[in-house]
Each structure stands twice: as C-alpha cells, then as structure tokens.
N, C-alpha and C positions, 0 to 999 in steps of 0.2 A: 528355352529362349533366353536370350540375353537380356538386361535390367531395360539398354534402349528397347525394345520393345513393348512392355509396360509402358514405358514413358510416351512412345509415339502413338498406342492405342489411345493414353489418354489428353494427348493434345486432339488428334482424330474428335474425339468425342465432346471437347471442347467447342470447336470449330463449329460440329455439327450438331448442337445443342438447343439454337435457335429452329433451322431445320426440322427438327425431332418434334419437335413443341408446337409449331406452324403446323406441321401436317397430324399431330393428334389432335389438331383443333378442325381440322379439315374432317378426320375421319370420323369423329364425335358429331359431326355436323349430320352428314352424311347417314352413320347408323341411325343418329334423331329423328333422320326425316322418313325413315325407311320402316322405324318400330313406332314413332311419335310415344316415345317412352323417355323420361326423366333420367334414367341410367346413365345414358353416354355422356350425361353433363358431368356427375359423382363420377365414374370411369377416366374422365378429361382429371377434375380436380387429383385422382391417383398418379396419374401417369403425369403431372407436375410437380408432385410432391415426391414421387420415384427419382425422375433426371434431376432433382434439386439435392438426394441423396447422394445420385452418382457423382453431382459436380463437387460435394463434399468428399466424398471418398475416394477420389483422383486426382486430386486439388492438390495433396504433395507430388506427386508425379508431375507435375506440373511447374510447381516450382523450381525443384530438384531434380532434372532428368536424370542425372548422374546414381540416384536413389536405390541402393539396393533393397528393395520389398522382402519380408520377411516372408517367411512361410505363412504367419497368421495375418500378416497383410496381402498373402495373394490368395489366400483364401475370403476374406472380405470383398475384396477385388469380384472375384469371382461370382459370390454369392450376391453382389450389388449386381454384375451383370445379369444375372441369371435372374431376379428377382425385377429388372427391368423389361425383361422378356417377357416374364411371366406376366407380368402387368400390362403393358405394351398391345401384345399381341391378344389379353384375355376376349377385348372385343368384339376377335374373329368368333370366339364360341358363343356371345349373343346374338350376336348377328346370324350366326348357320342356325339357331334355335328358334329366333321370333324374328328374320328378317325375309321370309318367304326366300322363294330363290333369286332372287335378285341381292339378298343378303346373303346367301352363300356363296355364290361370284364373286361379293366384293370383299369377302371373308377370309376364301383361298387366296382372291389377290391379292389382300392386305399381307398376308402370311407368307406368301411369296414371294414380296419386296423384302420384307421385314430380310427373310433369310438371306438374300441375295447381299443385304446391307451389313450385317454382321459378318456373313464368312468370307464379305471382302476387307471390311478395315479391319477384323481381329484375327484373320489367318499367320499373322505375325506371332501369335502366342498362343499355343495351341490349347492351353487352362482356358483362356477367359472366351476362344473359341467354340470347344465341346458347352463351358457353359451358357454361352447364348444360342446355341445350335439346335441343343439337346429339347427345349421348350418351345423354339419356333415347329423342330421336328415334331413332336407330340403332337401341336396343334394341326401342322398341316397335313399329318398322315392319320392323325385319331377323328377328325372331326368327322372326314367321311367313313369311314368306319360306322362312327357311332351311329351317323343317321342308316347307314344300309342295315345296323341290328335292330336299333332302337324305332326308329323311325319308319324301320319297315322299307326302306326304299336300296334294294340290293345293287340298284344301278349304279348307286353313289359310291362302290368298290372303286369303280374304273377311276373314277375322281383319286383313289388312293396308287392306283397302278400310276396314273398318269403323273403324281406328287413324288411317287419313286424315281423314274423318269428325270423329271425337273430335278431332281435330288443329284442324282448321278451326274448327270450333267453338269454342274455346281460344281459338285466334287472335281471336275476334271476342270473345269473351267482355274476352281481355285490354285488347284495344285498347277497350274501353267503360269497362274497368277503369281502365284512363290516361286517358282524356277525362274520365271522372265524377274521378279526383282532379286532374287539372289545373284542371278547372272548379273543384272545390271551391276548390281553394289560390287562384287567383284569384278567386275569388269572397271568400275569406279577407281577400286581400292587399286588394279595395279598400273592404272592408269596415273595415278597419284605415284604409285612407285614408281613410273617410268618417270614421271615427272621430276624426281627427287633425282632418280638415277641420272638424267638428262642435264639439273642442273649441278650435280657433284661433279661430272664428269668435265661439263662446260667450265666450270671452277677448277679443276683440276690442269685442262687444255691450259686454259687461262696464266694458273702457276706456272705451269711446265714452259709457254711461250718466255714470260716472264725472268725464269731462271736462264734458261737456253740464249736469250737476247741478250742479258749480263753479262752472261760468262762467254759467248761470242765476241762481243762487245771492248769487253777490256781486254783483251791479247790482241785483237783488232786495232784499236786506240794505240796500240806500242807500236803494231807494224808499219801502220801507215802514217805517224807521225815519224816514227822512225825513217821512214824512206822518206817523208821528206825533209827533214834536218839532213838527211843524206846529198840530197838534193842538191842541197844550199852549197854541198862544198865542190872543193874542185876535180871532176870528173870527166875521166877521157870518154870517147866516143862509146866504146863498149860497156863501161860501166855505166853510163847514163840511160844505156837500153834497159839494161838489166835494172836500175832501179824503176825507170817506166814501166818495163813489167810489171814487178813489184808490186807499183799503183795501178795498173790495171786489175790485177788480178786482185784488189782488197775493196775496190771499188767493185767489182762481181760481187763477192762475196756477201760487202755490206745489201749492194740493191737485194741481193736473193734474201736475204735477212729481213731487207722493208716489207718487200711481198709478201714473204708469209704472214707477218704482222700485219701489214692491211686487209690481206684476203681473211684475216681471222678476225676482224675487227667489221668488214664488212657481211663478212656471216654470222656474226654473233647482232648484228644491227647496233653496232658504236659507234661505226665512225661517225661524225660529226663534223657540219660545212662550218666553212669561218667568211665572212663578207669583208673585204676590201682593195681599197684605191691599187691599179697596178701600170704600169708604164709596160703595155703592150708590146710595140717598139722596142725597146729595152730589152724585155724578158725574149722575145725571139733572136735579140742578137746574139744573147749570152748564149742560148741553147746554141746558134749554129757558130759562134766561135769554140763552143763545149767539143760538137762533134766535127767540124773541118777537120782537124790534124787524125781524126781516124778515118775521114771520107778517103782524103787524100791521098794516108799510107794506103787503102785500095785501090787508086787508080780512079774514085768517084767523084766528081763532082756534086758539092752541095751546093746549092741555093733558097732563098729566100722570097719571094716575090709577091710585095703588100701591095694589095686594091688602093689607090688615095682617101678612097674612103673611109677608109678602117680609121677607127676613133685611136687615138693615141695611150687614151686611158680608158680603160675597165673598171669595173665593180663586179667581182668575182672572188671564189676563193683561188689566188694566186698558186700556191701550195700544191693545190689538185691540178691545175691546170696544165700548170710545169711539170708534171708529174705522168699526167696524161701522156704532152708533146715528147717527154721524155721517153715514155715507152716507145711511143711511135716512132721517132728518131734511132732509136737504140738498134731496134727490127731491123727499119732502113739500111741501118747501116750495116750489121752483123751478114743480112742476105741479099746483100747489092757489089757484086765482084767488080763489074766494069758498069762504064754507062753515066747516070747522074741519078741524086735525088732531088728533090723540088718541093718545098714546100711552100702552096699556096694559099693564103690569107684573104679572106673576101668579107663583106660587113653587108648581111642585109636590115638596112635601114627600116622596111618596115615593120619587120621583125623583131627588129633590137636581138638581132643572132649574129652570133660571129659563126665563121665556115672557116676553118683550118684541114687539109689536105694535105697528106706525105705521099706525093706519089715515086715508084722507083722503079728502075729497072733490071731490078731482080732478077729469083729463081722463081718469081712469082709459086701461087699454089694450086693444088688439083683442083679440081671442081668438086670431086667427090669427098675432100677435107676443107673448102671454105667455109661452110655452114658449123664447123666446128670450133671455128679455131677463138673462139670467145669462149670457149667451157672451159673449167680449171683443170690446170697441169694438161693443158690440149698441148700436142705439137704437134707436126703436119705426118711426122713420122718415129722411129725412135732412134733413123740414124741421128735426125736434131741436134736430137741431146746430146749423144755423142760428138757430132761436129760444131755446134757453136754453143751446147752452154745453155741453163735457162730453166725455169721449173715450167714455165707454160701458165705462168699466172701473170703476165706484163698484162697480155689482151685483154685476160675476165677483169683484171682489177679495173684497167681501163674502162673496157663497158659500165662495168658497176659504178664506177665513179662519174664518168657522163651523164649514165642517168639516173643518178640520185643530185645531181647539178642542175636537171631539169632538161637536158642535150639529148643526141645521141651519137653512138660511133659504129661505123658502117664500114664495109671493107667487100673490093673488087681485085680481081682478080686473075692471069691471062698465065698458066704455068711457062715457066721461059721466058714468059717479056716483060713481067713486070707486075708490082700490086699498088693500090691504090687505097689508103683510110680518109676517112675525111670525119673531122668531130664538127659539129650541128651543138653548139650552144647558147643558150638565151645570157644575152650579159648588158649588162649597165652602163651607157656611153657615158664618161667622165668627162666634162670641159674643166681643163687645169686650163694657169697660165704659168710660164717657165720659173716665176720667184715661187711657185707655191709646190717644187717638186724637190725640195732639199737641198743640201751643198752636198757635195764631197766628201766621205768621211777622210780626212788626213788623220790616218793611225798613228805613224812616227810624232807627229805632235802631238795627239790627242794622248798616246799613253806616256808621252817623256816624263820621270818624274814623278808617276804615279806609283801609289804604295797599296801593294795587293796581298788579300790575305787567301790561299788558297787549300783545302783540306783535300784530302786523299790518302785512303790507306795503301795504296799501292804506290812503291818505292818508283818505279819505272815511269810511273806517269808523272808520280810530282819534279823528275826527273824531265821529262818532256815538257810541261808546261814552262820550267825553269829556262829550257833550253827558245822555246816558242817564243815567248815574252820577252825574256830580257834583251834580245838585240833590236827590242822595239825602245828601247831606254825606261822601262820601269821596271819597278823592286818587289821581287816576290817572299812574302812571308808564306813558308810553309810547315802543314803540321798533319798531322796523322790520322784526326779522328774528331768527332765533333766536339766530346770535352775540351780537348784541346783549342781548340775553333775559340770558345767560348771566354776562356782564359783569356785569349789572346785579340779578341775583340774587346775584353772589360778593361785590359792593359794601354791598347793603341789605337790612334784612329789610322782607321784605312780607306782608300778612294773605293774599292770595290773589294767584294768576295767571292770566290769562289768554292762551291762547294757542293762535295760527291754526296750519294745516297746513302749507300749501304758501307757504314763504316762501325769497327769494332769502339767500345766503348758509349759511345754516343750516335746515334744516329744525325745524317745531314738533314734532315726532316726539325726534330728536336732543339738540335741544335740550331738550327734558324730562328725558330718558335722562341728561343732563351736569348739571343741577339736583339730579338726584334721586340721582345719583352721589353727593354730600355737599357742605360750607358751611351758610350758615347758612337758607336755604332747601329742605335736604335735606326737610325738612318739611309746608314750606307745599302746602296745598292748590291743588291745579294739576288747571283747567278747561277744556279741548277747547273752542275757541267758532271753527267750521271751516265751510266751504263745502262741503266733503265729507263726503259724509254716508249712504255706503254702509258697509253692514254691515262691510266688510273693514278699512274707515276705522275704525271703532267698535272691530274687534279689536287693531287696531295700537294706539290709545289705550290702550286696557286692560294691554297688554302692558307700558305706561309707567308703570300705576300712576295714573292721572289719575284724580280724584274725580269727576269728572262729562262728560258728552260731550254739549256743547251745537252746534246747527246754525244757521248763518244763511238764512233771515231770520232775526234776532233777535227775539227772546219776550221781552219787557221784563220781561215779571212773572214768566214762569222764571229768566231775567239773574239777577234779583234776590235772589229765595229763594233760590236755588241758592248764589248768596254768602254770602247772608245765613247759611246754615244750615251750607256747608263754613267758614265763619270760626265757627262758634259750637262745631262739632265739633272744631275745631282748637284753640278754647281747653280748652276740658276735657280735651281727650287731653296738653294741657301743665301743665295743671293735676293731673292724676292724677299724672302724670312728676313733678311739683316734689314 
C-alpha cells in the first residue's frame, strides 16, 4: 500500500479516538454490572493507556502525511495495532467466562463490532489490517470453541459456524468496500485529468483564436483601408462597383471573424455587459441608413416605425444591442428579394421593456427548421451557405446575448411570406435634455495641427494611417516598434499616441508601461489601435492606463473622433492644471 495510506489510517484513528474511549467506558460499565467484578474498571484504565500508546505511535503520520515509514516503523505500527486489539477486545473473553449468557451475547457483539470497525477503516493497508483482524478473529471464533470443550456446552459450535458466516460476509462486504473506493479515486483521478485536459485545450482554443484574429486581422487592416483611400479618389462608374465590392466582401469577412470570437467568448462564459447612456433614436437611424443602400439595390423597402412612447434614451449596453439589431437586419436583408422590411419599436412602460421587431417579407422558414435556427452554425439548409454566406452563428450569438441582457429573442415564421424576430429587453428610461447629449465632433478642426506619435511594425499600415490622418491636417510621427516609441516620446511632446501590440523589439504593452512611467509624455493620451482584439488583449491595455482600445480593421471615423476627443480631453485636463 502506498505511504498515503498509513497516513489516512492514522488520521481515521485520530478522529475516532474520543469515540474508542466513550464506548470502552460504555462497555466497562456494562461487563461491571453483569460480573459486579472490579476488573472492567483496571481493563478500562488498560484500554486508555493502549489508545494513548497508539496516539503516540501515529502521531508522525499525522503530522507528516507525506512520511515514508520504515520497515521498523510499520512494524511498530503494526504491533501497536495488534496489541490495541488484543487489549480492547480482551473483555469479550471475561465476559463469555463470568458474565452468564447474557455476557456471551454482549461478548460476541462486542467482538463483532470491533471487527466490522477495523476491516472498514484499515482495509487500506493490508499489514495493519491482518494485524487487527487476526485477534478480533481469535476471539470471536476461539471463544465459542472454547466453551463447547471446556465448558462442556457443544451447542456453542453453531456460535462458531455462525462467526464464520459473519466472517465471510465481511470479507466480501470489505473487498466491495476497496473496489467501490478504488473506483471512486480513479474515477477522481481521471476526472481531474479530464479537467486539466479540458482546461489546456480551452487554453490552447483560446491561443489559437488569438493568433487566427491577428493574423486575419492585419492583411485585413490593409484591404479595407486600402479600398477606401481608394475611394477617396476619382472613380468612374465601374470602378466604384468594384471597390464597393471590395468593402463588402472585408466587411463579411470581418463580421464572420466577430462571431466566432463572441460565440467563443460566450461559451467559455467571458463575455461581459457594459451599462450605459444611449440615444435610442439615433442608434436606429444609423442602422437603417447602414442597411437602406443594400435594401434598395434589392428592390426592398426598409423602414423604421417608433411607438411615441419609446424613451429617447436607454441604459443598456449599446454594443450588444447594435449588435443584436444588426444581426437581425443583416438576415432581413440577405433573405428578403422583393416586398419591404419593417422594423417595429414599441416601449412597455410598465415593464420598463423595449420591444424591437424585424418583420420581412422573405423566403420565410419551414416549420420543421424554425425551432432550430438559434443552434450554432444552424442554417435552414446547406444550399444557405452556399447562396448568401454566413456561419449560422448571427442567431445563437443573438439569443445568447439577449438573454444574458436579461431579454429575449423569439422568431415566427410563414415559408414564402415572410419571418418575424422580435427582441423583448428589460432597459432603463434615460430623461436627457438636449445640452446634456454632446456637440458634434468636428474632426478637420479637432485634429488640424495636431502632432501624433504612431508605432507599427508593419510598413503598410503605418503607410495607411499616414495616408488616413494627414488630409485631416495633423502630423504623423512614425516608428517601428515600441523602443522606439519610447525614444521618441522622451525626445518630443505629442497631442496623442498611437500604438500597436505585438511589435518586435519592444512590445506596445511595455512600452506604454515606460511612457506612462514619467517625461514629458507621462500624460499624453495613448490609444491601443492592435490587431488583437480579445477581451484579455482589452484587459492588459487597461492595466496601462490607455484611453481608448481601438482594433484593426481600422474605423476611419472611430480613428478620428476617438482623437479628436482624447486631444480635446487632454487640453482641459492641462488647462484645469495650469
């Protein structure tokens, strides 16, 4: 048997040490009143001078589990057990001699338990086992015996057949006892491995998403900035298609990209809500100015159509919400050829629930695929995929998102006329009045003039931001890696920074950390604009202190405000100072 088992025999007997001693004061009692004989008193003071032995001679097993026992300490071991037996159980043989039969009843019983007690908690270790086994055995199988020779009473065999019995019994009882916890503990042990397995793997998804999103990510950053500095110039009819393309098809790509990262982030239990102020209003016109120009190239009519009621301003997380309408929109429009979509906005007040509804006149869905189409990578079919596109995770992420929001999202259905979502969310009426909702960011004045430091190991992109920025009238410092970064912050002040992750030399992480150390840049407003763009990426920025945590592809018009508004924040907070 292994050392832990020594050791857990003798916490067992620790445990039950109080136990042991209670009931030899019990049993002492009992054979006194049965012999009215002075003995079980002196038999009592033995049998506490024995367990006071034992708790010395297990007493390192106890401190030390780890303790490998020698040969001459498991024999000690041993002989303390065995010698506790002996002692223990001697009782039973007064008691079957001067206790009439009423003392050989409680003789056998005694002798009975005893054994039942020992070859359950020392089955573990099969020395200290046979030595308390072997003396409970003697006594309960010798005693009758002795009285059928000695005693003259032959009857008292059957007492010995029946101890056999009891005996056997025991045996199988025990050895059920050891299979059922072997199993267990292996069943523990690879349950623990699966655990470890489960989380290396999850850890490894994790990496793998991580590297996959970056390296997506930046050739991504090129095309779609790319197409639109393309954009900007002068372009006949057919090349203007062709660059729209372009952006359509980098905008799939990126969405397919979000998905899996949210669906991996909602199965791993990360994602995480964020609460605030949103211009309701607003936010749906942007989405249906977003999707008109695709309604339209179909032949669709969209609209919008808000309850008066509907509170202007929310308290939610904005993020998900737009994120939701977006899927639902997306669908809309992807599987709605002719006809209109409609999207209806209602506010029940005593709910404090918004109700948003896409209903459209679709290819609608079968009945026997409605009930599905919220499962990941669901699509109604597999020509889908083939004709519009799409992993089949818009809807789960939706669901999931709704109701980890506290909502839900529900969808009807008519194949050929049309489907119907409608999201069911609990959200927080905001009373603004119109001075407490912002100005306008003005970009061309906000960055004329401004002096910016931007890091990027990739030539192409500091190549694109140079291109982005400057016909906004400010001046881009750029540099390759975060050493550099840091130089070049100790040398010059700058209105804002900008800066990548994963750079050779110096990391954009570090190099923030050594800015924000102190110089004359201790200050400046410093903007995460990274390829990476997992939550755990977002935590480590944060930890830097960076004002904002922007991801490539590049958002031209987030780019901008985002500057625009960390340099405008940045002069007041110097201007308070002065």
């Amino acid at each position: 048997m292994t050392v832990n088992g020594y050791a857990m025999v003798a916490q067992v007997r620790y445990r039950e040490l109080r136990t042991r001693v209670g009931l030899a004061a019990f049993i002492a009692a009992t054979a006194w009143l049965l012999t009215q004989s002075p003995w079980p008193v002196g038999w009592f003071g033995v049998v506490v001078a024995t367990q006071a032995l034992d708790w010395i001679v297990f007493r390192p097993l106890r401190l030390k589990p780890d303790l490998e026992p020698s040969v001459a300490y498991r024999v000690g071991l041993c002989a303390t057990a065995a010698i506790n037996v002996i002692v223990y159980s001697g009782i039973a043989a007064w008691l079957w001699i001067e206790g009439g039969d009423a003392g050989r009843l409680f003789a056998i019983i005694q002798v009975a338990g005893g054994l039942l007690h020992v070859s359950l908690h020392m089955h573990h270790v099969k020395p200290l086992l046979f030595a308390a086994v072997i003396p409970h055995s003697v006594y309960f199988l010798g005693l009758p015996v002795f009285g059928a020779i000695v005693g003259g009473r032959p009857e008292e065999m059957l007492i010995s057949v029946g101890g056999l019995l009891y005996m056997m019994h025991l045996i199988v009882a025990v050895r059920q006892s050891s299979t059922t916890t072997t199993a267990l503990q292996t069943a523990n042990t690879e349950a623990r491995s699966e655990r470890r397995k489960a989380e290396v793997a999850s850890a490894a998804k994790s990496d793998f998403l991580a590297v996959i999103s970056h390296e997506i990510r930046t050739p991504m950053n090129a095309v779609i900035s790319a197409a639109n500095l393309l954009r900007r110039t002068r372009l006949d009819r057919e090349q203007r298609e062709h660059v729209s393309m372009l952006l359509d098809a980098g905008d799939v790509l990126v969405g397919l990209l979000n998905d899996v990262l949210d669906f991996s982030k909602i199965e791993a239990g990360k994602m995480e809500l964020e609460s605030s102020v949103m211009e309701l209003r607003d936010k749906l016109g942007s989405l249906g100015r977003l999707w008109q120009p695709r309604a339209s190239a179909n032949g669709v009519r969209l609209k919008i159509e808000i309850e008066p009621n509907v509170p202007d301003f929310i308290r939610t997380d904005p993020l998900r919400l737009q994120q939701i309408l977006f899927n639902l929109l997306s669908n809309a429009v992807k599987f709605t050829q002719d006809g209109s979509i409609t999207v209806f906005v209602d506010w029940r007040e005593a709910e404090s629930r918004l109700i948003v509804s896409v209903v459209d006149t679709g290819c609608g869905i079968p009945g026997d695929r409605l009930a599905h189409i919220f499962d990941s990578f669901a699509q109604v079919d597999a020509s889908t995929t083939r004709k519009y596109g799409g992993t089949g995770l818009g809807l789960a992420i939706s669901r999931r998102l709704a109701e980890m929001m506290g909502g839900s999202l529900t969808a009807e259905s008519i194949e050929g006329r049309g489907s119907s979502f409608t999201l069911s969310l609990p959200v927080e009426a905001v009373v603004r009045t119109t001075t407490q909702t912002g100005r306008k960011v003005d970009v061309q004045a906000g960055l004329e003039g401004r002096l910016i430091l931007a890091a990027d190991d990739h030539a192409v992109n500091r190549r694109i931001l140079t291109l982005l920025l400057e016909p906004h009238g400010c001046r881009i410092v750029l540099v390759e890696n975060g050493a550099e970064a840091v130089e070049a912050a100790r040398t010059q002040r700058f209105d804002a920074i900008l800066m990548d992750m994963q750079m050779p030399v110096m990391d954009g992480l570090e190099a923030s950390k050594r800015i924000r150390a102190g110089g004359m840049n201790q200050g400046t407003p410093l903007i995460a604009l990274t390829a990476n763009a997992m939550d755990v990426h977002r935590s480590a920025w944060e930890d830097t202190g960076v004002h904002a945590f922007l991801t490539k592809p590049i958002d031209l018009g987030l780019l901008a405000a985002t500057l625009v508004e960390a340099c405008g924040a940045h002069d007041e907070n110097q201007a308070a100072v002065a």
